[in-house]
PARONU-196612 format. One record per residue (C-alpha): y, z, x; residue number from 1. Coordinates in steps of 0.25 Angstrom, whole numbers. Example, Ala and Ser with C-alpha at 12.3 -4.5 7.8 and 13.67 -1.06 7.14 Angstrom:
<sites>
(site (-18,31,49),1),
(site (-4,29,55),2),
</sites>
This chain:
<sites>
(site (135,239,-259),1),
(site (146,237,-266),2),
(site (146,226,-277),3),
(site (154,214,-277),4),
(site (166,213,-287),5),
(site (164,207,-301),6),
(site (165,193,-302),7),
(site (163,191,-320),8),
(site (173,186,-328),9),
(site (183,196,-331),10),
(site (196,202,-334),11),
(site (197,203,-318),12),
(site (199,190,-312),13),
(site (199,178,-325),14),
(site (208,187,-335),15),
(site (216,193,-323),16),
(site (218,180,-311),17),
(site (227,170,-317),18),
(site (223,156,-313),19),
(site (221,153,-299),20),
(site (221,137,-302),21),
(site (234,131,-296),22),
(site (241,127,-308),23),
(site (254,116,-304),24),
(site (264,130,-305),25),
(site (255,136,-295),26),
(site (256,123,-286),27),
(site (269,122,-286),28),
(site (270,136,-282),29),
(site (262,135,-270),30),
(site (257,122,-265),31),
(site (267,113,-269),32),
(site (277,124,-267),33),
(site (288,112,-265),34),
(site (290,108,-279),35),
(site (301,114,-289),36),
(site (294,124,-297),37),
(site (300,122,-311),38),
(site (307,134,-319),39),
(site (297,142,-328),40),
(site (303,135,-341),41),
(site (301,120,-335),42),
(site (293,112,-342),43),
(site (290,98,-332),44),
(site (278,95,-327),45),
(site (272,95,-314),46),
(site (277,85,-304),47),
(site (270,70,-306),48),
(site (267,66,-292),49),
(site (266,53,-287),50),
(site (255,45,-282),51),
(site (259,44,-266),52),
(site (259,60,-268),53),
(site (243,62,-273),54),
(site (238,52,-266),55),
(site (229,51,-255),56),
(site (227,37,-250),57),
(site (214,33,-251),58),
(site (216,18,-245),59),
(site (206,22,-232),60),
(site (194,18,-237),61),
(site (187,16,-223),62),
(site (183,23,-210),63),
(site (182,18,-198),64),
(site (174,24,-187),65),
(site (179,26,-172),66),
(site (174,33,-160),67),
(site (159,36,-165),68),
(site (153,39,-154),69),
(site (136,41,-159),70),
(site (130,43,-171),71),
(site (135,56,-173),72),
(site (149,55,-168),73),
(site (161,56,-178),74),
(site (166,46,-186),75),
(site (180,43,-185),76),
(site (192,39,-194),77),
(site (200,30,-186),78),
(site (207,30,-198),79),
(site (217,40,-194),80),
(site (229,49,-200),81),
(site (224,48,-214),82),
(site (236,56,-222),83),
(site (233,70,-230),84),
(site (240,72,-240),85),
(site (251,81,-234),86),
(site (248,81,-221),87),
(site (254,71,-209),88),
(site (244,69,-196),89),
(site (250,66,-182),90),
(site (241,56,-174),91),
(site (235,67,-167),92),
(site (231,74,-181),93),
(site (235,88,-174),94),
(site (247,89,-183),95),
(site (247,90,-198),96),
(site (262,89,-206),97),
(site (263,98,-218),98),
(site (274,91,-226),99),
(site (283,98,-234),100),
(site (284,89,-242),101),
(site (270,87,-247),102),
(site (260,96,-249),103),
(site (260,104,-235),104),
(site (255,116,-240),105),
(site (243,109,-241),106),
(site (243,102,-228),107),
(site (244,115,-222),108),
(site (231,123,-230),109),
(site (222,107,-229),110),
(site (224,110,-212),111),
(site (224,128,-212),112),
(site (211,128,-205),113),
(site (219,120,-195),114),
(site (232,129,-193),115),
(site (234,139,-181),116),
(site (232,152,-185),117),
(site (238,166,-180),118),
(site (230,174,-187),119),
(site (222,179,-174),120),
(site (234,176,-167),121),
(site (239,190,-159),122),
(site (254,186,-160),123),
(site (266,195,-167),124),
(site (266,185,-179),125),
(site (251,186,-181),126),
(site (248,200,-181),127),
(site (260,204,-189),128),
(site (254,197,-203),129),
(site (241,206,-209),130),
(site (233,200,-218),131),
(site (222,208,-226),132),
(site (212,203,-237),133),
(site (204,214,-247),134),
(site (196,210,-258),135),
(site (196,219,-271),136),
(site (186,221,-283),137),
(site (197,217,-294),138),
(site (207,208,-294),139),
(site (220,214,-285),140),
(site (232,218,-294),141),
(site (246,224,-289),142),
(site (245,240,-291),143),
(site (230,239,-292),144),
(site (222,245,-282),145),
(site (212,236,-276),146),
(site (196,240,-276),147),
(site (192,233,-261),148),
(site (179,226,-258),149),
(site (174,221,-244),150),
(site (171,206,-248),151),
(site (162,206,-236),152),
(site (149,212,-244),153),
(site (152,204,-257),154),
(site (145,189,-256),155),
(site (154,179,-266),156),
(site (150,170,-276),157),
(site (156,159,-284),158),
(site (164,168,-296),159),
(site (167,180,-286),160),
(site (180,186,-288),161),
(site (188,188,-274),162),
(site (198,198,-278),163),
(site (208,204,-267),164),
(site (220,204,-259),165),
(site (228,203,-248),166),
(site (237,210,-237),167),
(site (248,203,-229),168),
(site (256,212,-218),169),
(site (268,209,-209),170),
(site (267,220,-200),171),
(site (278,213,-192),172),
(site (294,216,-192),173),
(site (298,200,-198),174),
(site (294,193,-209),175),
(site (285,183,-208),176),
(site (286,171,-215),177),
(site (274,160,-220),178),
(site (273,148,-227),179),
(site (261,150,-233),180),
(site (251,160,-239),181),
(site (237,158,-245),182),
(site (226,166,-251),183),
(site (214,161,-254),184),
(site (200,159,-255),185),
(site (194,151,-245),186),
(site (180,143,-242),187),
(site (180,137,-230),188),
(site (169,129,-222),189),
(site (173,133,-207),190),
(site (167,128,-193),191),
(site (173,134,-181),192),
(site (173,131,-165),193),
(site (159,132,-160),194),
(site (166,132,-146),195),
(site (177,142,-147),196),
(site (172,155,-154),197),
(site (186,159,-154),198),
(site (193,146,-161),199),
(site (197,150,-176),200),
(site (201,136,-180),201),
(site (189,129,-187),202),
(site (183,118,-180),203),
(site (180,114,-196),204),
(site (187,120,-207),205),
(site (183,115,-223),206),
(site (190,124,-234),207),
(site (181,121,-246),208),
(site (186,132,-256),209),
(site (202,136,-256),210),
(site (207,145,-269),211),
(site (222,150,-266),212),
(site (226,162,-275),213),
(site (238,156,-281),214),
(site (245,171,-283),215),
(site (242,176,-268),216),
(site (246,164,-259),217),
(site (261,162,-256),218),
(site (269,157,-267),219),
(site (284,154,-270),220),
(site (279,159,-285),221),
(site (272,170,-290),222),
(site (260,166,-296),223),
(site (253,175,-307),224),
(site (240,180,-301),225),
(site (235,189,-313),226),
(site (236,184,-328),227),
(site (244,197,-332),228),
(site (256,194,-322),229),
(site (268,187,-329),230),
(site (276,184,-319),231),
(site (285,173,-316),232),
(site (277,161,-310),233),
(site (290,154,-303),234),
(site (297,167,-295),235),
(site (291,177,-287),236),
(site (299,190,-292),237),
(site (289,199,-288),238),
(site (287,195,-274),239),
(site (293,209,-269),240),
(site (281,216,-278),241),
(site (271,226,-270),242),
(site (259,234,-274),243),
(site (262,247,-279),244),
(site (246,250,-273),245),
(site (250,248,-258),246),
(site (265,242,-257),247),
(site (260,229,-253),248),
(site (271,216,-257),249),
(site (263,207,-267),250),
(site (271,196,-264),251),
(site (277,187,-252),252),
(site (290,184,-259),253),
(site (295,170,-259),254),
(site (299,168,-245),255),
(site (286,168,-238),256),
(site (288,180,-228),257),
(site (279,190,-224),258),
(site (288,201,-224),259),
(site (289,212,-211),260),
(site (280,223,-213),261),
(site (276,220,-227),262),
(site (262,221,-234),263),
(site (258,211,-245),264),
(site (248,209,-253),265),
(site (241,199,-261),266),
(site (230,197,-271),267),
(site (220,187,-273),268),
(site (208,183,-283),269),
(site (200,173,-280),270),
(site (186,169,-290),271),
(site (176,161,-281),272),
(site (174,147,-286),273),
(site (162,143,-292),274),
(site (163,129,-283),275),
(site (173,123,-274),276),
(site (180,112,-280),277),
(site (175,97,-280),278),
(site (187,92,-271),279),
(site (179,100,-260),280),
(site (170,87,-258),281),
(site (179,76,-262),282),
(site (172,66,-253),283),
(site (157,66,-259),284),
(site (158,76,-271),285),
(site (146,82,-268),286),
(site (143,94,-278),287),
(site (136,104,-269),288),
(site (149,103,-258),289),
(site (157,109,-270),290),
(site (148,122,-271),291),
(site (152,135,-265),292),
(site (145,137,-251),293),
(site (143,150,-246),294),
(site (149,157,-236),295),
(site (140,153,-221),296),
(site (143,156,-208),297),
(site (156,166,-204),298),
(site (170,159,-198),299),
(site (177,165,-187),300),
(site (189,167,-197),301),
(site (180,178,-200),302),
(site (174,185,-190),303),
(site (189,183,-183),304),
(site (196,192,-195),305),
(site (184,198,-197),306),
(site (177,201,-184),307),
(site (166,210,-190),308),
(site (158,201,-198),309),
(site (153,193,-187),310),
(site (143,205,-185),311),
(site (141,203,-200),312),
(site (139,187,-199),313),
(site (127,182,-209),314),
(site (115,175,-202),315),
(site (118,164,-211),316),
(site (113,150,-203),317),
(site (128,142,-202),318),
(site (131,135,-193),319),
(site (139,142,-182),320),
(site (153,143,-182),321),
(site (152,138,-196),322),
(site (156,144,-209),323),
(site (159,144,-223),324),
(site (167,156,-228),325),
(site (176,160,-241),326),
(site (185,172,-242),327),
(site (199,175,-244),328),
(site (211,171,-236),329),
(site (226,175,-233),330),
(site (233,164,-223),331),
(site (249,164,-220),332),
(site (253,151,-215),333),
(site (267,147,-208),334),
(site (276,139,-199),335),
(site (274,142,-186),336),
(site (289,140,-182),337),
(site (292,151,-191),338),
(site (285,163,-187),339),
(site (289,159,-171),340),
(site (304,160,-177),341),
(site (302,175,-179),342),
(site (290,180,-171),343),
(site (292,171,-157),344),
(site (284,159,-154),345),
(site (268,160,-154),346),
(site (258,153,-150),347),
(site (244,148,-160),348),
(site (231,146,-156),349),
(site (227,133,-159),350),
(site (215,126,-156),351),
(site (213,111,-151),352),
(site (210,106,-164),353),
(site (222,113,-171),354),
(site (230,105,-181),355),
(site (246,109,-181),356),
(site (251,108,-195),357),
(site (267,106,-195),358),
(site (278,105,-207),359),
(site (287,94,-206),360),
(site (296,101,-197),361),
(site (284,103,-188),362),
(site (282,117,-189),363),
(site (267,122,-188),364),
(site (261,130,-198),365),
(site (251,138,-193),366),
(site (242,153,-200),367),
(site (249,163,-198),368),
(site (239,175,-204),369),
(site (225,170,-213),370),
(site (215,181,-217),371),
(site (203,178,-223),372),
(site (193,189,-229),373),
(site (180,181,-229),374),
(site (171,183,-242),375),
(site (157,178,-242),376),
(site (153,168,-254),377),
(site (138,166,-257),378),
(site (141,155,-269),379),
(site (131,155,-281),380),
(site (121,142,-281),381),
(site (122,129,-288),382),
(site (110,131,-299),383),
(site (103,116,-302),384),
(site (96,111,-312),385),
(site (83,104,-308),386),
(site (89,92,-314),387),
(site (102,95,-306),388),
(site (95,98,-293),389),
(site (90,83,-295),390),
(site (100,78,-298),391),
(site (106,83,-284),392),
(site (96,79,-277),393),
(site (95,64,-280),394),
(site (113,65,-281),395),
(site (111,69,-264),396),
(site (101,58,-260),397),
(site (109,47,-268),398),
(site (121,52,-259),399),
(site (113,52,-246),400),
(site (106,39,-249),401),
(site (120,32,-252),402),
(site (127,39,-241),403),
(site (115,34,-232),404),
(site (117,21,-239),405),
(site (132,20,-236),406),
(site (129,20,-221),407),
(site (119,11,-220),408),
(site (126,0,-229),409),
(site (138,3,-219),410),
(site (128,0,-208),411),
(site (125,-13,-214),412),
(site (138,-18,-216),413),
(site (140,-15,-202),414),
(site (130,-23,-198),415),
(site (131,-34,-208),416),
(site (146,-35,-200),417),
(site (140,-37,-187),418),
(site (130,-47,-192),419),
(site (143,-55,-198),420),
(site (151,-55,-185),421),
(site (138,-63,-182),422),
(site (138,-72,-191),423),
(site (153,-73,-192),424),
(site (154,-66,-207),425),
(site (162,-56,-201),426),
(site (175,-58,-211),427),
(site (163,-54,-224),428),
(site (157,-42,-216),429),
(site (171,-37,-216),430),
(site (174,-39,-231),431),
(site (161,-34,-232),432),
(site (164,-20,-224),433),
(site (175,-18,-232),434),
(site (170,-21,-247),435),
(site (158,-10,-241),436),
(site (168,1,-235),437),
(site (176,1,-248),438),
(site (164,1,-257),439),
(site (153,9,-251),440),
(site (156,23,-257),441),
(site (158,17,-272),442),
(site (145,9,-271),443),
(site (138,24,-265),444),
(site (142,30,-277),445),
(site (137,18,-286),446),
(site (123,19,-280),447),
(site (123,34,-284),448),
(site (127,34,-297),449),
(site (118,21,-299),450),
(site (104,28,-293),451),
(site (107,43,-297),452),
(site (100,41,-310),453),
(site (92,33,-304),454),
(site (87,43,-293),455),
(site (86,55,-301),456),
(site (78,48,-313),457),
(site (68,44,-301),458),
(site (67,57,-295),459),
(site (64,63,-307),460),
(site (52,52,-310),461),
(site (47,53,-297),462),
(site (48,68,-296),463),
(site (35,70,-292),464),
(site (35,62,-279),465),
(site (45,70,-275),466),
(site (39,86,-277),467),
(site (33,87,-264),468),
(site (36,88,-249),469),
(site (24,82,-244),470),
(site (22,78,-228),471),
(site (6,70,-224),472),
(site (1,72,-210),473),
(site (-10,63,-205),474),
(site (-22,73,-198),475),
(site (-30,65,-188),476),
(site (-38,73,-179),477),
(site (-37,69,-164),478),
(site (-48,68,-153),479),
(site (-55,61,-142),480),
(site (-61,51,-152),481),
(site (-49,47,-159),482),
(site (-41,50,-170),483),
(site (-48,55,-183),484),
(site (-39,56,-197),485),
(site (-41,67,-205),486),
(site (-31,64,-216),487),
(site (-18,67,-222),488),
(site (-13,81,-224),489),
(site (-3,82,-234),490),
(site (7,94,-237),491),
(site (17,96,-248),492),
(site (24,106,-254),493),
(site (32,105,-268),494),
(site (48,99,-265),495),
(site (55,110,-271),496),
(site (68,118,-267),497),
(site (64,133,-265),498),
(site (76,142,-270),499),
(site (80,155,-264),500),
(site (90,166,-268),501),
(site (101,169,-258),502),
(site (100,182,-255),503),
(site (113,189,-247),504),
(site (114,197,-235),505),
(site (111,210,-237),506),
(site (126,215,-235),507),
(site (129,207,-249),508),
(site (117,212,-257),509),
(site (122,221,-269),510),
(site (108,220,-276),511),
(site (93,218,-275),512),
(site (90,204,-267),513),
(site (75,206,-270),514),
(site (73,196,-282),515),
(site (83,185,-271),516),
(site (73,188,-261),517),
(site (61,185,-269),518),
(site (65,171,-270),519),
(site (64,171,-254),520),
(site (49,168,-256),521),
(site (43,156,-257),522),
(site (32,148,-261),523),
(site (30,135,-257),524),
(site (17,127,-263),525),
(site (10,118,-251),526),
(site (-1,109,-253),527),
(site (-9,102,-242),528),
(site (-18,88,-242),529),
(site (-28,82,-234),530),
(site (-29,66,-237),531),
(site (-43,65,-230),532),
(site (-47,52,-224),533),
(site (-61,51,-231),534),
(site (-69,59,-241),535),
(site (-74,69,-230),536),
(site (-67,82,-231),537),
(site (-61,87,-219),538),
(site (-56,98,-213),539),
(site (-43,103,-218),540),
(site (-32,102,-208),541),
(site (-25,116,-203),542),
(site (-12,119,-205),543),
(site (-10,129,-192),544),
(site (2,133,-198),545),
(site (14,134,-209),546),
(site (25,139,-207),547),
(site (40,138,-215),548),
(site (54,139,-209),549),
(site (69,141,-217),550),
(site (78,130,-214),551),
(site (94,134,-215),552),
(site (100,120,-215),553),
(site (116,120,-212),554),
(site (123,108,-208),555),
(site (139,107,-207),556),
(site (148,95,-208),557),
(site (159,97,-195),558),
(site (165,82,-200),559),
(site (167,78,-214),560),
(site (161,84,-228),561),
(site (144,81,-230),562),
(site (145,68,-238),563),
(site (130,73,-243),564),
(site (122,85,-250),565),
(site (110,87,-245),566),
(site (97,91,-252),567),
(site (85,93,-244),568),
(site (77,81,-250),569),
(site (88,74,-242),570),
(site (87,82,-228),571),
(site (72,82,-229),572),
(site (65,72,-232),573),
(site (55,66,-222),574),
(site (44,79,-220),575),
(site (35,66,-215),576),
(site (42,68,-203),577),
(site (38,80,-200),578),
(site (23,80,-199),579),
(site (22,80,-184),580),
(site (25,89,-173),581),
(site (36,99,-173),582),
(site (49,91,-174),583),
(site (54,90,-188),584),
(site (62,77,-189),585),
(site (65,81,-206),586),
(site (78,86,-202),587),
(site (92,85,-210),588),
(site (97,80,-197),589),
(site (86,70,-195),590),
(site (85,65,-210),591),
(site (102,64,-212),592),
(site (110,65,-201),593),
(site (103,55,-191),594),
(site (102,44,-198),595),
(site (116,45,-203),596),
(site (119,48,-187),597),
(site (112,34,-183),598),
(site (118,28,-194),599),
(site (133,31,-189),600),
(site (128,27,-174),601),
(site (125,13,-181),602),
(site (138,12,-188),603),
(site (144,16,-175),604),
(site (137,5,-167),605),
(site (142,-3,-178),606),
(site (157,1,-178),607),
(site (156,-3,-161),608),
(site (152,-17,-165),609),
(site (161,-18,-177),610),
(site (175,-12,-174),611),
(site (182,-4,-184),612),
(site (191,-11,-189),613),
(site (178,-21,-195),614),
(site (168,-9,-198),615),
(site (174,0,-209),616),
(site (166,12,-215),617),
(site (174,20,-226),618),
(site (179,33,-222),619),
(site (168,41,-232),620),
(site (157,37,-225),621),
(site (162,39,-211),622),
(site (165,55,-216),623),
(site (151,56,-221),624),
(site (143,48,-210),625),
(site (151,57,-201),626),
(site (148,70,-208),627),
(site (132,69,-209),628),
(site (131,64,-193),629),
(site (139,76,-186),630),
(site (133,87,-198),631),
(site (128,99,-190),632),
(site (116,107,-193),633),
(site (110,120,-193),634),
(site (97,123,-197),635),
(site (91,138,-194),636),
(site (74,139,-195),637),
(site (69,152,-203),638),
(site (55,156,-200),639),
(site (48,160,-212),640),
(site (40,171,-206),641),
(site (32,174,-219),642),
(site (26,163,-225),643),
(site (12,163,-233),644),
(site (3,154,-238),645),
(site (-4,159,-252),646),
(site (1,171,-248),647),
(site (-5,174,-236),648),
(site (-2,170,-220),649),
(site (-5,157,-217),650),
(site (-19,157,-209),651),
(site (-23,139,-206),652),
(site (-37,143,-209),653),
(site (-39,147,-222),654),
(site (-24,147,-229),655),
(site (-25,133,-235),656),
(site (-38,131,-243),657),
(site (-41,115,-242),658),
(site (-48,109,-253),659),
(site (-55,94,-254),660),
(site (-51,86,-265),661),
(site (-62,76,-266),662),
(site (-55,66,-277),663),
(site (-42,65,-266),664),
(site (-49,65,-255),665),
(site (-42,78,-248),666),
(site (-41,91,-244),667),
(site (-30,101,-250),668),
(site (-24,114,-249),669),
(site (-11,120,-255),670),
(site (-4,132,-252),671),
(site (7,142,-256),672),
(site (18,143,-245),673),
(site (24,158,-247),674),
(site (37,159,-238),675),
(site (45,171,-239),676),
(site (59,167,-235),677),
(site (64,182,-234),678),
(site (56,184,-220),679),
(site (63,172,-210),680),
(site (68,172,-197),681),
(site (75,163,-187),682),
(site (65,152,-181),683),
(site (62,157,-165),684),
(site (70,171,-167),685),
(site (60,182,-169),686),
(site (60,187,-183),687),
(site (64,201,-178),688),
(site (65,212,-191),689),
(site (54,204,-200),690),
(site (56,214,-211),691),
(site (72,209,-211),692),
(site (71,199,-224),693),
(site (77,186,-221),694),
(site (89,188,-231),695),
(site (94,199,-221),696),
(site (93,192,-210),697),
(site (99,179,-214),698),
(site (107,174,-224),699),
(site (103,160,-232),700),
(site (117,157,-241),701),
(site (114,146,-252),702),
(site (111,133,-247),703),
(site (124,124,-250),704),
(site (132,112,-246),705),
(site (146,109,-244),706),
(site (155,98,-238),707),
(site (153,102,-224),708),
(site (141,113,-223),709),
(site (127,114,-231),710),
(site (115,123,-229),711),
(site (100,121,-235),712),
(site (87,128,-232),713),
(site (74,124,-232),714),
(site (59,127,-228),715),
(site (52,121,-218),716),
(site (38,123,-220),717),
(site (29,117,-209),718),
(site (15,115,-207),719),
(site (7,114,-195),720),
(site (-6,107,-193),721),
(site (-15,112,-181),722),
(site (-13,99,-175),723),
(site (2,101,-171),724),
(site (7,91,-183),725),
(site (17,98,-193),726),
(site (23,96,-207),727),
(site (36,101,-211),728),
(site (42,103,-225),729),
(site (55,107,-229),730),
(site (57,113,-242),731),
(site (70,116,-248),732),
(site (75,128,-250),733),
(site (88,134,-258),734),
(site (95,145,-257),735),
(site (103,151,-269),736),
(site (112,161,-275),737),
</sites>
């Protein structure tokens, strides 16, 4: 296999890409387009803009809730039309207005996802604009001929180099004209239409990493891309330049046409960021949301420019029709008026949910021609200190306890107003409503920073409580006679996280994955007890069976972004629960999203008897109740089919040696639990080619957690007594790169 393109410091990307950081030159030539760019000798400073220009209102400081149908129906803003920046809603939100006169280029990339496209569209139009993207091994230069690699067998980390370019033909007789043209790197977090195989319009679009190459998208100016060009900055006197390599027209020129029966070409570099930027979760500032996912799941983007790679599709567990995906795009976008002028009037498939995007004249902008060459990104992990890891852990259960605490105190007030229309205190339980609404967030974030300190000084003392995962089960022995008990079985097993390498499919190997795969084998220390009800030893109970199971854990926001981040001490937390029978109630869904569910039915029933208008919850807290209620989940079982106990295959009669401790009064065994993790297969599917390594039939990406999907792992290990009665442990487990 070939091996994947350099990505060190050196003279080929640092000393040779100028910066790619929008300076305010590099604004006004793209973006803000609009403004006069100054003469190259012109001293003045950049524009002073006013107040009512930069901000964004912020006076709406509650929520109100309508129409909430259950515990698990969405919460609604009856606060309607709030204003984005640059963008004008009509009462039926189908229509957005990209002003000219503000930031509309803007308005036009926030809502893309949204635009009709005429990319698959059969049409004259449509099938007369190509678009090609190839990836090269050095950066591209005019008069340079370009080494190509096939990004499809390369996987991408944070620091990569994605070096390359472009190809854009008019194959028609009439110059075609555009308003604008991007090349960039996307990330994007994409649901599509469960319903409709065929619908290309995400159901849920969330585009979490955008880097724009300054020099290849369309600009009035010409932009240096490498630091040995010298050219003017302000006039593009270059822009009938081709490739001496291939004839190809380098430039658009400064009238935005495609020209008839014209090949262009442009280059682009792009360095993978090490994480996305901070604005990416605004709302809760939540430091795992702002690291690198890896690429899950495969959109119908592209399978649809790329029909051979479903047959190719990882068996990755995401959720279906759900995706996170990078790679490379080239997207035209125009005024539909224009292109009817010179190729007839045409029609653009829309779907129900379409929003139509206008100027101010009302013409519709709409895609024209967008390619994307996908490119697979397996992001480094996030190494923690112990300390560090701590520190996380005790920062998510402060965020959940408050969070938890927000909705109950909301509750409270709630009914503390019912009680005063009873007692004809009505007037105060308002104030008192309003003085809450206003203040609940700051006095949140108070109570964390206050017991942070607090919290991690008394985990660290009381470290010791906390090192097992331990579940008791009473024995009594049943007959004709009665009941007779015969003690208290005890199991534990240390609470530690069990690290594993990620270790890629095999297409993507370029060396030996043996010492990866050595980290696949597990062992997990078990100890059993027996609390016996008098001084008499007794029999030992049996344990029939043992038996361990990977969890792959996905869940996905449809709504607003997770307010939280989870840990598996927070998921996890009740394994008393699960001592009898076969029904495990130690669930994510059980232990989070239930009792946050029953809590919203309650301020439901509360908003019936209060009315709006009198019951005011701040619009935060509607967004978050409202994500953790409707989260969906996917969890896939992986038997582990070889599993050992002191390495050897359990047998109940004489695996675990019980032995009588007179001063405590009970009996006690321990045991090493050896899994392998490299031989698992689907829970009720056969296990077909047992010799097949489970790194070959699946692929486990890094766990992770953004904004609007997460995925964890864990083990369950369960124990089952000959009686029927079961104990279950879940043990965490990581996956890392």
């Amino acid at each position: 296999m070939s091996q994947k393109p350099s990505t060190t410091k050196s003279k080929s990307f640092d000393e040779t890409v100028g910066s790619i950081l929008p300076s305010y030159l590099m604004y006004t030539q793209t973006i803000g387009m609009n403004v006069t760019v100054p003469d190259e000798t012109d001293n003045r400073p950049p524009p002073i803009y006013s107040n009512e220009e930069i901000e964004c209102s912020t006076s709406v400081n509650s929520y109100q809730f309508s129409n909430l149908q259950s515990a698990t129906s969405s919460f609604t803003n009856t606060i309607s039309n709030e204003s984005n920046i640059g963008a004008n809603s009509s009462d039926n939100n189908s229509l957005i207005v990209a002003n000219e006169n503000t930031n509309w280029r803007e308005t036009i990339l926030d809502n893309v996802h949204q635009l009709p496209n005429m990319t698959f569209v059969n049409n004259e139009l449509s099938n007369s604009v190509k678009i090609e993207i190839y990836y090269t091994k050095e950066i591209g230069e005019m008069n340079k001929k370009p080494d190509l690699i096939d990004p499809s067998i390369y996987e991408y980390t944070q620091g990569d180099l994605l070096n390359g370019y472009i190809i854009i033909k008019n194959t028609s007789n009439k110059p075609i004209p555009f308003e604008m043209f991007y090349l960039l790197f996307e990330g994007n977090f994409m649901v599509f239409n469960s319903k409709d195989s065929k619908d290309l319009t995400p159901a849920k679009s969330k585009r979490f990493l955008e880097m724009f190459d300054f020099s290849g998208s369309w600009n009035e100016a010409h932009i240096n891309r490498l630091v040995s060009q010298d050219e003017n900055p302000y006039y593009c006197t270059k822009g009938e330049t081709t490739d001496p390599i291939d004839g190809t027209y380098l430039y658009f020129g400064s009238n935005k046409v495609i020209q008839p029966n014209r090949t262009y070409k442009r280059f682009f570099s792009f360095k993978i960021p090490n994480n996305l930027l901070d604005s990416e979760c605004n709302e809760h500032n939540l430091s795992n949301h702002v690291e690198l996912p890896p690429t899950i799941g495969i959109s119908r983007w592209e399978t649809n420019h790329y029909p051979e790679r479903e047959s190719t599709k990882l068996r990755d567990f995401s959720i279906i029709n759900s995706s996170i995906n990078y790679g490379v795009m080239a997207r035209f976008i125009g005024r539909k008026s224009t292109w009817e002028a010179e190729f007839g009037k045409f029609e653009i498939p829309r779907s129900k949910d379409t929003t139509k995007l206008v100027n101010s004249k009302g013409d519709e902008y709409i895609i024209l021609k967008e390619l994307t060459n996908f490119v697979r990104v397996i992001p480094e992990s996030k190494v923690l200190t112990e300390n560090e890891k701590l520190m996380k852990q005790v920062e998510n259960k402060l965020l959940y306890e408050n969070f938890v605490k927000r909705v109950k105190e909301k509750i409270d007030v709630g009914k503390q107003l019912l009680e005063s229309i009873e007692d004809s205190n009505f007037n105060d339980a308002i104030e008192l409503n309003e003085s809450l609404t206003h203040l609940e967030i700051e006095a949140a974030k108070f109570t964390q920073s206050y017991k942070q300190a607090d919290s991690i000084r008394d985990l660290k003392t009381n470290i010791k409580n906390l090192e097992y995962y331990e579940c008791a089960l009473p024995l009594v022995k049943r007959s004709i006679t009665g009941v007779k008990n015969l003690g208290i079985l005890s199991i534990k097993t240390p609470k530690q996280e069990y690290a594993i390498k990620y270790i890629p499919p095999q297409r993507f190997r370029d060396s030996s994955i043996d010492e990866l795969a050595s980290t696949w084998k597990l062992d997990i220390p078990v100890d059993f007890s027996v609390q016996l009800p008098s001084k008499d030893p007794s029999h030992p109970p049996t344990i029939k069976n043992i038996t361990s199971e990977l969890v792959v854990h996905t869940i996905k926001s449809m709504s607003k972004p997770i307010p939280l981040e989870f840990n598996h001490e927070l998921m996890y937390y009740n394994p008393s629960t699960n001592t009898k029978g076969f029904q495990d109630l130690d669930t994510f869904h059980h232990n989070i999203v239930k009792p946050l569910q029953d809590q919203s039915n309650t301020l439901y029933q509360l908003l019936k008897q209060l009315g709006t208008s009198n019951f005011k919850i701040e619009k935060q807290l509607v967004d978050d109740i409202k994500s953790i209620c409707q989260l969906d989940e996917k969890c896939m079982n992986l038997v582990c089919n070889d599993v050992k106990i002191n390495n050897e295959n359990y047998n109940p009669k004489n695996s675990l040696n019980w032995t009588y401790n007179t001063t405590t009064n009970s009996i006690n065994a321990s045991i090493n639990l050896q899994i392998n993790l490299d031989k698992l297969s689907l829970k009720g599917i056969p296990n077909g080619n047992s010799n097949l390594k489970s790194f070959d039939k699946f692929n486990l990406v890094p766990d992770f957690q953004n904004c609007f999907i997460a995925r964890f792992y864990h083990l369950k290990l369960v124990f089952e007594l000959s009686n029927g009665d079961c104990v279950r442990f879940k043990v965490p487990v990581k996956i890392d790169k």
